[in-house]
C-alpha positions as CSV (number, residue, x, y, z in Angstrom):
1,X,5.2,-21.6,-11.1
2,X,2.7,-19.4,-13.0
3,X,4.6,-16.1,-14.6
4,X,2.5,-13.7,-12.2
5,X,3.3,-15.0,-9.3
6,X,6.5,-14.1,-7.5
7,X,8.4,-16.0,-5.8
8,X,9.0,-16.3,-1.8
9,X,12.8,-16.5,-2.3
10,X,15.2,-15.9,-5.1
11,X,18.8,-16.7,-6.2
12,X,21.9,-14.5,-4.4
13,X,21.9,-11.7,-6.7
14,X,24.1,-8.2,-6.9
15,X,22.0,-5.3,-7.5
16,X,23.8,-2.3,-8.7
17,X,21.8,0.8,-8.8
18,X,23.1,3.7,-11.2
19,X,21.6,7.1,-9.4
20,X,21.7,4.6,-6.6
21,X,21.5,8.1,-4.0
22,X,18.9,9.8,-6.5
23,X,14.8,10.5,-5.3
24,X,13.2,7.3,-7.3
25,X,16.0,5.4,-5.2
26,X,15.7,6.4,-1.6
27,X,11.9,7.4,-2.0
28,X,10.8,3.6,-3.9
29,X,14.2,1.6,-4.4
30,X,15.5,1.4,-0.9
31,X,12.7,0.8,0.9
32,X,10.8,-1.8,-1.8
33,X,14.4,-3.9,-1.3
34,X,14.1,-3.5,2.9
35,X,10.1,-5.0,2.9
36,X,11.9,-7.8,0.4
37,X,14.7,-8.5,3.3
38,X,12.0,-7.8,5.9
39,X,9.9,-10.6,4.3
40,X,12.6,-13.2,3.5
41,X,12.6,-12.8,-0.6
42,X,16.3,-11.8,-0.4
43,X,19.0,-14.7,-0.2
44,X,21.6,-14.0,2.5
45,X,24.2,-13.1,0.4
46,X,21.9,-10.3,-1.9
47,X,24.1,-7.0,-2.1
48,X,22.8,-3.7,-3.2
49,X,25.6,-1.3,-4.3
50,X,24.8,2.4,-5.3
51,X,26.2,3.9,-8.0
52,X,26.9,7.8,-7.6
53,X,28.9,10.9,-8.0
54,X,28.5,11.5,-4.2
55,X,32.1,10.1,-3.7
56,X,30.4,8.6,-0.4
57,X,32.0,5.8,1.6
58,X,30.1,2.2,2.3
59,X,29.4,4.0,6.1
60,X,28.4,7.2,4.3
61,X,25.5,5.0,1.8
62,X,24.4,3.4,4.8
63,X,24.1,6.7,7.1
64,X,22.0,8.1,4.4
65,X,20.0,5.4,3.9
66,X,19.4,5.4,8.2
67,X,18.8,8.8,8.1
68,X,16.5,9.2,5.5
69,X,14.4,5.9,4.9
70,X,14.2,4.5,8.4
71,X,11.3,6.5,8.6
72,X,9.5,5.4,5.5
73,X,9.5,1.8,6.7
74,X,8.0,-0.1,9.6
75,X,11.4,-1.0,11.6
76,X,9.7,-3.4,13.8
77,X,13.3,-5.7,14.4
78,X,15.9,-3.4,14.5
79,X,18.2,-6.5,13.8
80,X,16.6,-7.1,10.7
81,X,17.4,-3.1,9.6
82,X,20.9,-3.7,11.0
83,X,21.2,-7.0,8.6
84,X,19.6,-5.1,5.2
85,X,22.3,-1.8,6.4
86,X,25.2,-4.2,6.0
87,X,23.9,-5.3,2.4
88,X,24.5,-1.6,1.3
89,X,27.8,-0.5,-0.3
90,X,28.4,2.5,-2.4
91,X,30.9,3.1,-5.7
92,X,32.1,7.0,-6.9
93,X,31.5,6.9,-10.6
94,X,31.3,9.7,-13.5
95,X,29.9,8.6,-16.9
96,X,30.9,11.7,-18.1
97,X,34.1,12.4,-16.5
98,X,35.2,15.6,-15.8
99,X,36.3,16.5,-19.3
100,X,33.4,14.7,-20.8
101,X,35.7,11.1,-21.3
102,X,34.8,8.3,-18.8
103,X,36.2,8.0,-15.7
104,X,37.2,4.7,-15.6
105,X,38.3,4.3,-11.7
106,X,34.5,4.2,-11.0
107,X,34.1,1.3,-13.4
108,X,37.7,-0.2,-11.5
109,X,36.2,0.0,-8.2
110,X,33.0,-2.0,-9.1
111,X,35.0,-4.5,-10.7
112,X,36.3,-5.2,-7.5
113,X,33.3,-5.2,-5.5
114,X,32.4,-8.0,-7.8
115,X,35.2,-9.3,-8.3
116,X,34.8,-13.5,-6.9
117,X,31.3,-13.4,-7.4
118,X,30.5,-14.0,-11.2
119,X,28.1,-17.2,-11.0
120,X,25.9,-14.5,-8.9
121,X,22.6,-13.1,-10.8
122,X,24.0,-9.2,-11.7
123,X,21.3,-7.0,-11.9
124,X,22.2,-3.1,-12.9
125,X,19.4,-1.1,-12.4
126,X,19.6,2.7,-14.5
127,X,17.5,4.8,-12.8
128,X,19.4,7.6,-14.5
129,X,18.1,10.3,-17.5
130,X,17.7,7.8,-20.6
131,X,20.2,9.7,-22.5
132,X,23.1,7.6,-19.9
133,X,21.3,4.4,-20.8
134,X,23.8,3.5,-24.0
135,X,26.7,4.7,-22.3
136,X,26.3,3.1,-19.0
137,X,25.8,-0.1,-21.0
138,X,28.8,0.5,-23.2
139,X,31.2,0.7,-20.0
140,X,29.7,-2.3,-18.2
141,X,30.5,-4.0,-21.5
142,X,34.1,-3.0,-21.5
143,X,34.4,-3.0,-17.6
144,X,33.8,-6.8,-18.6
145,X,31.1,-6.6,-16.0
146,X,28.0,-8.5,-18.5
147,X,27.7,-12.2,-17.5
148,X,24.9,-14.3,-19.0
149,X,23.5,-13.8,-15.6
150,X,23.0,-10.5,-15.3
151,X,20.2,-8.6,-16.3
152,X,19.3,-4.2,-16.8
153,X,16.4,-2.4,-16.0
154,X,15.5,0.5,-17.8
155,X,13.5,3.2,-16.4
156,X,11.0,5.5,-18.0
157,X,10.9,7.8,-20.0
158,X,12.8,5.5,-23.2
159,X,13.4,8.2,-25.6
160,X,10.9,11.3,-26.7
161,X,10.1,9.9,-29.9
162,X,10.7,6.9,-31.8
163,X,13.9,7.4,-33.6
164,X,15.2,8.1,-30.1
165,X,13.7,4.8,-28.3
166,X,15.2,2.9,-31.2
167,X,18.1,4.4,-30.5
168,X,18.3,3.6,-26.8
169,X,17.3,0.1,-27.8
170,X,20.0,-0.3,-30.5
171,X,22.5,0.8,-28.3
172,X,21.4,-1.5,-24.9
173,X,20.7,-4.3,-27.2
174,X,24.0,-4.4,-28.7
175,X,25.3,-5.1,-25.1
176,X,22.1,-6.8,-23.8
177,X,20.5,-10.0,-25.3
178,X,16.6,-8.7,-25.2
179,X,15.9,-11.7,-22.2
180,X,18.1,-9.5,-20.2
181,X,16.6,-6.1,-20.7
182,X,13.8,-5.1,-18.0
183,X,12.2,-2.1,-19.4
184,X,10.0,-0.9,-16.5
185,X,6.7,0.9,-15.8
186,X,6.1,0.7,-11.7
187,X,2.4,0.8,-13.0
188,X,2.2,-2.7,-13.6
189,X,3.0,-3.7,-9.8
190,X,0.3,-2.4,-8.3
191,X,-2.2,-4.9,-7.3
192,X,-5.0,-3.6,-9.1
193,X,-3.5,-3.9,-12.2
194,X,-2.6,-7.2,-11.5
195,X,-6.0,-8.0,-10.0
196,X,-7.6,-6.8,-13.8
197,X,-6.0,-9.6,-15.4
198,X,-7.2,-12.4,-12.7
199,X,-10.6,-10.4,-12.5
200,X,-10.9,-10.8,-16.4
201,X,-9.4,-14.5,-17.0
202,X,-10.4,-16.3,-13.6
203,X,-14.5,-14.9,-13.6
204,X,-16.3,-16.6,-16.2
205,X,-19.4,-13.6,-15.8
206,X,-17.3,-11.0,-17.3
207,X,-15.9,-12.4,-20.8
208,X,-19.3,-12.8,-22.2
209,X,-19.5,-9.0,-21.7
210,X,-16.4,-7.6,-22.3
211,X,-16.6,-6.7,-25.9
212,X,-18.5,-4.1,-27.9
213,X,-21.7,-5.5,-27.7
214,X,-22.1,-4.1,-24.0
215,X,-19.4,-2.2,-22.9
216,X,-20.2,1.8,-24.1
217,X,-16.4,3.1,-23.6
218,X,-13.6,3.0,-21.0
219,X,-12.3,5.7,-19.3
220,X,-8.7,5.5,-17.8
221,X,-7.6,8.2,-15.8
222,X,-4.1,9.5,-13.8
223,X,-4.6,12.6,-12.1
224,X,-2.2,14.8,-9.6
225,X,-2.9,17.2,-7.0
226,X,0.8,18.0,-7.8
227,X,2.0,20.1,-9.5
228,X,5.7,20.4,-10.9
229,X,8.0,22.5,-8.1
230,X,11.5,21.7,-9.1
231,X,11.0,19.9,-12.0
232,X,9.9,22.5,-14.4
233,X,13.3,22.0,-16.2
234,X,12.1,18.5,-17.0
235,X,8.6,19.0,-17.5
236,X,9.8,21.3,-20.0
237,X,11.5,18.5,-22.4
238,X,8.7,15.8,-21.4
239,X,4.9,17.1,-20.9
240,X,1.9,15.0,-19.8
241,X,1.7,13.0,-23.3
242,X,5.2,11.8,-22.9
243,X,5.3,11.5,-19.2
244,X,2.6,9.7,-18.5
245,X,0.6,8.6,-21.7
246,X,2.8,6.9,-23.7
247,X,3.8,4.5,-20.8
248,X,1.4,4.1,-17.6
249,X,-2.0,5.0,-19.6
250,X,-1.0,2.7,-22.9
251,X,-0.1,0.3,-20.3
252,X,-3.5,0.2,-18.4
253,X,-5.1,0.4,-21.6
254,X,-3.6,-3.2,-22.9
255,X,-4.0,-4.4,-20.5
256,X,-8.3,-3.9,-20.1
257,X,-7.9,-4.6,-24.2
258,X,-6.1,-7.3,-24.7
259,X,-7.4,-11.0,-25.8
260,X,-7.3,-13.9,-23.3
261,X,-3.4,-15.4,-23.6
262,X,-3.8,-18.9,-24.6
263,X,-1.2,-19.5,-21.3
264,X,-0.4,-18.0,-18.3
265,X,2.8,-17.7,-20.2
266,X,5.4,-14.8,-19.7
267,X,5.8,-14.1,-23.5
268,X,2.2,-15.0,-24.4
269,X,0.8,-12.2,-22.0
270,X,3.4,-9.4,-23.5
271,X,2.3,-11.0,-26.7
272,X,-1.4,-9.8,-26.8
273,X,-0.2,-6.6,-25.5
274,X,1.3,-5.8,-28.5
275,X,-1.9,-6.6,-30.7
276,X,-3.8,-4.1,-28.8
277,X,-1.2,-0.9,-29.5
278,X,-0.5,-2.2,-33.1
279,X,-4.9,-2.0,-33.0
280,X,-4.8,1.4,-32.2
281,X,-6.3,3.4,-35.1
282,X,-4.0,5.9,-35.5
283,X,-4.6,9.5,-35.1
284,X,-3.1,11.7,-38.0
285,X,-2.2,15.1,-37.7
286,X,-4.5,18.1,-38.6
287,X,-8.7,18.5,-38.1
288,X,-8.2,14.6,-36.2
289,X,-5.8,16.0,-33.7
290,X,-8.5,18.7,-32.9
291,X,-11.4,16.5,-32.8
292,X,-9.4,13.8,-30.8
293,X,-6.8,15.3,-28.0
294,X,-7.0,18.1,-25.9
295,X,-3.7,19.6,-23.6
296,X,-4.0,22.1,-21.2
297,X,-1.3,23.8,-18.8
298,X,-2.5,24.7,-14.8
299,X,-2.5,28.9,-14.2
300,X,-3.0,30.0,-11.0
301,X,-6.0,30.0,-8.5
302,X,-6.5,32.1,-5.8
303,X,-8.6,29.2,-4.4
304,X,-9.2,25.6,-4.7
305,X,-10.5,24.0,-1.9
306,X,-12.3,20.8,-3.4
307,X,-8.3,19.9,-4.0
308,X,-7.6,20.2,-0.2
309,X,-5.5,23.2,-1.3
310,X,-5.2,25.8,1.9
311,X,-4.7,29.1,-0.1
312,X,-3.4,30.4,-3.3
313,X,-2.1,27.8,-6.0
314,X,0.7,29.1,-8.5
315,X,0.5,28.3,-12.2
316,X,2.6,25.9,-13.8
317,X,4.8,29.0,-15.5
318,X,5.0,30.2,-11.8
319,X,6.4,26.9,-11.0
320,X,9.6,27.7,-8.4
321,X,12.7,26.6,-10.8
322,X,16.3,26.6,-11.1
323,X,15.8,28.5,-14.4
324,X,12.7,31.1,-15.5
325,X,10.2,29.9,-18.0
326,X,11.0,30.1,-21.8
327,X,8.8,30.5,-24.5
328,X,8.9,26.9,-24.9
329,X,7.2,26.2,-21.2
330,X,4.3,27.7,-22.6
331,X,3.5,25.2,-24.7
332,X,3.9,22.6,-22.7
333,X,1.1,20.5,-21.9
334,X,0.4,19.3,-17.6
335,X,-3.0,17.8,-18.7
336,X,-4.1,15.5,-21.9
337,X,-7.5,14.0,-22.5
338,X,-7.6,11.3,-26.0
339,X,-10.7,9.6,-27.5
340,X,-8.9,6.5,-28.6
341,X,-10.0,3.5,-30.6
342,X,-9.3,-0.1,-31.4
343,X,-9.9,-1.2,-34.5
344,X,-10.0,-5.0,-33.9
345,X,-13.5,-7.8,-33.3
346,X,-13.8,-6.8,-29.9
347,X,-13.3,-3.3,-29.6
348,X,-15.0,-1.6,-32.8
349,X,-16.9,1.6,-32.1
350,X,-15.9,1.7,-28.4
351,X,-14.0,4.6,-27.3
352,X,-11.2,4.5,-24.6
353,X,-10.8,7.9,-23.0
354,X,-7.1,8.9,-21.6
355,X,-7.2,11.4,-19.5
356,X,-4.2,13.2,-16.8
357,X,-3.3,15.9,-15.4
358,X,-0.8,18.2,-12.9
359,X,-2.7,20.1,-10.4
360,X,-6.3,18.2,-10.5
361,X,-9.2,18.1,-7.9
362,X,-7.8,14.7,-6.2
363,X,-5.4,12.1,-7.1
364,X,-6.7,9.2,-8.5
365,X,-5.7,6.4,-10.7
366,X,-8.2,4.5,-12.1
367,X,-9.7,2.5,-15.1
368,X,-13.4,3.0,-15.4
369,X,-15.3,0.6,-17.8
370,X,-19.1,2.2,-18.6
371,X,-21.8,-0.9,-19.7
372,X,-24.3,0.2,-21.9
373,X,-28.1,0.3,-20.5
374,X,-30.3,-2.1,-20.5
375,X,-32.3,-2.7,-23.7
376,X,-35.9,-2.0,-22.4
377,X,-36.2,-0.8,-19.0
378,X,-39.2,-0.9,-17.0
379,X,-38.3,1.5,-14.3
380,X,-37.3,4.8,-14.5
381,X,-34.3,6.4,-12.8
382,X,-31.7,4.0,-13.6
383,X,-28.3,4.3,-14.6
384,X,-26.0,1.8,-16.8
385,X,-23.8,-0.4,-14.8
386,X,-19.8,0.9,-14.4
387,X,-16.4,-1.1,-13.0
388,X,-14.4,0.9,-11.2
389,X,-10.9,-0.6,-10.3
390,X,-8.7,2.3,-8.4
391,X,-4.8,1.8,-8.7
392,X,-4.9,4.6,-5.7
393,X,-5.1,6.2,-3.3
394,X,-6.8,2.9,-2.2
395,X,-6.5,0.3,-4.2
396,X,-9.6,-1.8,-5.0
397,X,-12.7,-2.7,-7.2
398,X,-16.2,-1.7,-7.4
399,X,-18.9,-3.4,-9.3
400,X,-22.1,0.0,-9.6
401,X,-25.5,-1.9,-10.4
402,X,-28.8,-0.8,-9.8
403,X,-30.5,-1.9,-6.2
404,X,-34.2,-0.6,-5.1
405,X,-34.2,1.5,-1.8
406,X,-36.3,-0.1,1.2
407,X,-39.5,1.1,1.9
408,X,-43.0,0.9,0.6
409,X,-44.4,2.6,-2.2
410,X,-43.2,3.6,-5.5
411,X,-40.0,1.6,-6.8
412,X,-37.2,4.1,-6.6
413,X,-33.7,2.9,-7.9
414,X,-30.5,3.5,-6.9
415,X,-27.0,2.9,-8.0
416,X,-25.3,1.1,-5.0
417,X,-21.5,-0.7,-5.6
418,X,-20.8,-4.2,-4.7
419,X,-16.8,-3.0,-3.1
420,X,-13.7,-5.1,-2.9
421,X,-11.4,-2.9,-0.3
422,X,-7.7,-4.9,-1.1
423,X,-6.9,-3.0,2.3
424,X,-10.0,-3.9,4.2
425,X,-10.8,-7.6,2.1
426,X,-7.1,-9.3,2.6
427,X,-5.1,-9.2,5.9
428,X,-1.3,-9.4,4.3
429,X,0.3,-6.1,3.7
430,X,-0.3,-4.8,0.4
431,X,3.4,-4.6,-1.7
432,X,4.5,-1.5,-3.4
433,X,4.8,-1.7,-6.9
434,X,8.2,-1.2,-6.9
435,X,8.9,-4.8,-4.2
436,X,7.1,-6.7,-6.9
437,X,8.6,-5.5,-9.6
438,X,12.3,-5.9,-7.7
439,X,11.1,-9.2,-6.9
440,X,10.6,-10.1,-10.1
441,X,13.6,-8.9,-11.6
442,X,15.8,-10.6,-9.2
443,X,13.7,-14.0,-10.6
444,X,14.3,-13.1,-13.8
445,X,10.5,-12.8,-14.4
446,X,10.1,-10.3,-17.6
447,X,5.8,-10.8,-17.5
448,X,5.2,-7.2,-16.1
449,X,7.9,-5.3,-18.6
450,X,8.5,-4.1,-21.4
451,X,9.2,-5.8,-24.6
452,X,11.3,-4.0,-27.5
453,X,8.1,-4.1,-29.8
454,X,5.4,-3.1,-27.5
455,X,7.6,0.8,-26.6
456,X,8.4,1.4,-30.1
457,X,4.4,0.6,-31.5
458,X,3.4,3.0,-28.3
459,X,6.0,5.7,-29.7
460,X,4.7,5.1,-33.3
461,X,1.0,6.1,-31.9
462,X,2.3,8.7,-29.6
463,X,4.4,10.6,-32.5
464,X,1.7,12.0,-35.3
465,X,-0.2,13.8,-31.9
466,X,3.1,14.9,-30.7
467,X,4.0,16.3,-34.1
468,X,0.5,17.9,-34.6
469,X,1.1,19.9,-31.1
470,X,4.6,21.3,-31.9
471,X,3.3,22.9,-35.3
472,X,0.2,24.0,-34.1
473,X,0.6,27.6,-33.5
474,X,-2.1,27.3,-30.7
475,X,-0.7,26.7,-27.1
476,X,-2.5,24.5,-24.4
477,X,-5.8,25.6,-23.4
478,X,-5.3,27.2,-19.6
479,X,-7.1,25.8,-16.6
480,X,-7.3,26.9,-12.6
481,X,-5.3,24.6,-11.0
482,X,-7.2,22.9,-8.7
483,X,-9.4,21.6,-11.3
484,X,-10.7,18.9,-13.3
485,X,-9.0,20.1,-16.6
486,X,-9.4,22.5,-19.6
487,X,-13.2,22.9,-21.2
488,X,-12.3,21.0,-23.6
489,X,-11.4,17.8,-22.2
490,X,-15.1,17.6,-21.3
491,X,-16.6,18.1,-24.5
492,X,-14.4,15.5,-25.6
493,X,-16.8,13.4,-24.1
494,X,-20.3,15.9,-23.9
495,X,-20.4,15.6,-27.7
496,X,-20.9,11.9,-27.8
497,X,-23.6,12.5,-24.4
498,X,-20.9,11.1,-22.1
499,X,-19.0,12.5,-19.2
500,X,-16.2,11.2,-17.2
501,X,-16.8,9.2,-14.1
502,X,-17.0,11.6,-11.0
503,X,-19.5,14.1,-13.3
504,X,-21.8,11.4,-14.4
C-alpha cells in the first residue's frame, strides 16, 4: 500500500488524548474520530479516553461531547453517534499535582482502563502546551504504560527556539523510539497539500518547468480575518514567526521544493524534505534582517469592510484578555512577510515569499507559483502564467494562462484559469485534515509528520530572524486591521517589480 494512502480500516487501537476536553479536541479531535467511525476506519473495539483535570465521569465525557459536537457533525444514523458515544471514556489527571509533585491516582486510573489490553496499538495524543510534553512522557514511562505498540503525537508549537525543541526531543525520545513519535502539523492533511505532491510527481508537463529556468518566485501565504480575543496571553510568548512560519509555511514550502523521492516511500519523502530546509540560505542578523523580513502588529480600524467586518475592529493591544498588555505585547509580531531562498540546482535565484497575518482582508491559504513570461511575445497585454493551489476556504487548483476573448477585430488577451473545484470535481466528502492525519496515526503511517531533523533545521533557520527582532530596538510596523499588512511587506516584493497574488 503506497505511504500516502490511508487505509479503509485499521488495527483496534486505544487513543488517549491529554487535554482530551481542551478546544483543538472538541473543535478538530472529536469530530475527525466520529467521520472515522462514521466511515468504518475504526475497528470495533477502538476506545478514545480523555485525559483532563475536569474530574468528569465516563457519562459526563460523553454529555459533553453530545452537547457540544453533535452539531458539528452530520448525525445522519443516530445509532452510529450512539456506538462512537460508547467508545468515549474520561480519566481525572494532574501533571502537576496540587503541590506541583505528580498526582499519580490519574496515572492509576488509566492503568486500569488499559489494564487486559496490551497487544492493542496505544496511541497518546498531547494536545497540551509543549512544556507538559517531557513530563507527560516521563509518567507514562513509569505508569509502565509504553508498549512497543504504542505510539505519541506531538502537537505544535515544539519549543520557541532550538535549544528548547531539542530539549522536548531529548526528553520524548528518551521514552520514545523516534518510529513512535508523531510530531504533527494538521497542514499536511489537507487535500491540497496532498494533491501538490501527486500534481508534481504523477503529471509529466510540470517537472520540465519546475525549476529556475521558468518559475520567477513562489509566494505561499496564511492569512486570518481573526484576530487574537482570548489568546493574547499566548500570542504574547509565540507571535506570527513562531506560530505559523516555522511549521505550516516551512512545511508548504518543502513540500513545492523538494526533489522527486526516488519512492513513494515514507522515509524517502520526509527525506527530501529535509534537503530543502538544510538549502535554505540563511538569513543573518543585522542590514539582511531588514532587507529580508518584515513584522507588523494589527491597530485598530474604525472600518474595514473588504474583510466582511460590520463596524469597528480593535487592535491587537486592545485584544479582550485575561491580563492587560505589557510592554512586551508591543513587540509582538500578528503579521510576517520573508524573501526566502534555496540555494540548491533547482532553486538558485528564485525567491519564495512567506507571508501571514492576524486580522487580514480574507482568509486564505494558498501557495502561489509565478512562471516567468514568455521570451518574445507577439501580442501585447499578456500576463505570465500563475498556479494557484488554495488549502482554503475551498480547496482546489487553478492553472492562469492566457486565452483570446471572442469576437472580431483586434486580438485582445485575457488571463482565464483552467479550475479544479475538489468540492465541485469529486463527489466523496472531502476529510478534514485532522481524520487523515488520525487515520494515519492509528496505521502507524509517519509520511505526513514530522521527523526529529526536519523541526530542529526549521528552528536553526527560524532563530538568527527571531534573535534579530528581540534586539532590534524598533517594534513591528502598525497596520489597520482589516488589511493586507504593513507597507513594508509590499515593498518586499515592489523592489524586485513583483507584487503578491491578489495585487498583481
Amino acid at each position: 500500500m503506497s505511504p500516502l494512502s490511508s487505509p479503509a480500516a485499521v488495527h483496534a487501537a486505544d487513543l488517549v488524548v491529554f487535554g482530551g476536553t481542551g478546544d483543538l479536541s472538541m473543535r478538530k479531535l472529536i469530530p475527525a474520530l466520529y467521520h472515522s467511525d462514521r466511515d468504518g476506519r475504526l475497528a470495533p473495539e477502538t476506545r478514545v479516553i480523555a485525559m483532563s483535570r475536569g474530574g468528569l465521569t465516563d457519562a459526563d465525557f460523553r454529555g459533553k461531547v453530545d452537547a457540544e459536537v453533535r452539531d458539528q457533525v452530520p448525525v445522519d444514523d443516530p445509532a452510529v453517534w450512539q456506538r462512537f458515544l460508547g467508545r468515549l471514556h474520561h480519566v481525572s489527571v494532574d501533571v502537576g499535582g496540587p503541590s506541583g509533585n505528580p498526582d499519580k491516582s490519574g496515572w492509576a486510573e488509566l492503568s486500569k482502563q488499559l489494564a487486559g489490553h496490551e497487544q492493542r496499538d496505544r496511541v497518546f495524543y498531547l494536545a497540551s502546551p509543549p512544556m507538559t510534553f517531557g513530563p507527560f512522557c516521563r509518567e507514562l514511562h513509569e505508569a509502565g504504560l509504553v508498549t512497543p505498540q504504542s505510539r505519541v503525537v506531538l502537537e505544535k508549537p515544539l519549543g520557541r527556539d532550538l535549544p528548547s525543541a531539542q530539549r522536548i526531543n531529548d526528553e520524548v525520545g528518551a521514552i520514545f523510539d523516534e518510529r513512535q513519535i508523531f510530531r504533527i502539523d494538521h497542514y499536511l492533511g489537507k487535500e491540497t497539500v496532498q494533491n501538490l505532491l501527486v500534481l508534481r510527481f504523477a503529471n509529466a508537463f510540470l517537472e520540465p518547468i519546475w525549476n529556475s529556468l521558468w518559475i520567477d518566485h513562489v509566494q505561499i501565504t496564511v492569512a486570518e480575518t481573526v484576530g487574537t480575543p482570548g489568546r493574547r496571553g499566548y500570542y504574547d510568548q509565540a507571535g506570527a514567526l513562531r506560530d505559523m512560519v516555522q511549521n505550516h509555511l516551512l512545511q508548504l514550502l518543502t513540500l513545492t521544493a523538494m526533489e522527486p523521492p526516488a519512492r513513494n516511500d515514507r522515509e524517502a519523502i520526509r527525506d527530501e524534505k529535509v534537503k530543502v530546509l538544510q538549502a535554505l540560505r540563511p538569513i543573518q542578523e543585522g542590514s539582511e534582517v531588514d532587507r529580508f523580513t518584515v513584522r507588523g502588529q494589527y491597530t485598530g480600524a474604525s472600518n474595514a469592510p473588504e474583510s466582511g467586518a460590520a463596524g469597528p475592529m480593535v487592535g491587537y493591544l486592545d485584544e479582550p484578555a485575561s491580563t492587560p498588555p505589557t510592554e512586551d505585547s508591543k513587540r509582538v509580531e500578528t503579521f510576517t512577510a520573508i524573501r526566502a531562498e534555496i540555494k540548491n540546482w533547482r532553486w538558485a535565484g528564485v525567491p519564495f515569499y512567506l507571508r501571514t497575518g492576524k486580522r487580514m482582508p480574507r482568509r486564505v491559504s494558498e501557495i502561489v507559483v509565478q512562471f516567468k513570461d514568455v521570451p518574445h511575445s507577439i501580442y501585447p497585454g499578456g500576463s505570465p502564467n500563475r498556479l494557484v493551489l488554495r488549502l482554503q476556504p475551498e480547496e482546489g487548483i487553478e492553472l492562469h494562462i492566457m486565452a483570446k476573448e471572442p469576437g472580431a477585430g483586434e486580438t485582445t488577451l485575457k488571463p482565464v484559469p483552467l479550475s479544479l473545484s475538489f468540492g465541485e470535481t469529486f463527489t466523496a466528502r472531502v476529510p478534514e485534515a485532522y481524520e487523515r492525519l488520525l487515520t494515519d496515526v492509528l496505521a502507524g503511517n509517519p509520511t505526513l509528520f514530522m521527523r526529529r531533523d526536519e523541526v530542529e533545521a526549521a528552528w536553526r533557520w527560524i532563530d538568527p530572524i527571531l534573535a534579530a527582532w528581540e534586539s532590534s530596538p524598533e517594534p513591528p510596523e502598525p497596520y489597520p486591521a482589516g488589511t493586507a499588512g504593513p507597507a513594508g511587506a509590499h515593498e518586499l516584493l515592489g523592489r524586485s517589480g513583483r507584487a503578491w497574488h491578489e495585487e498583481a
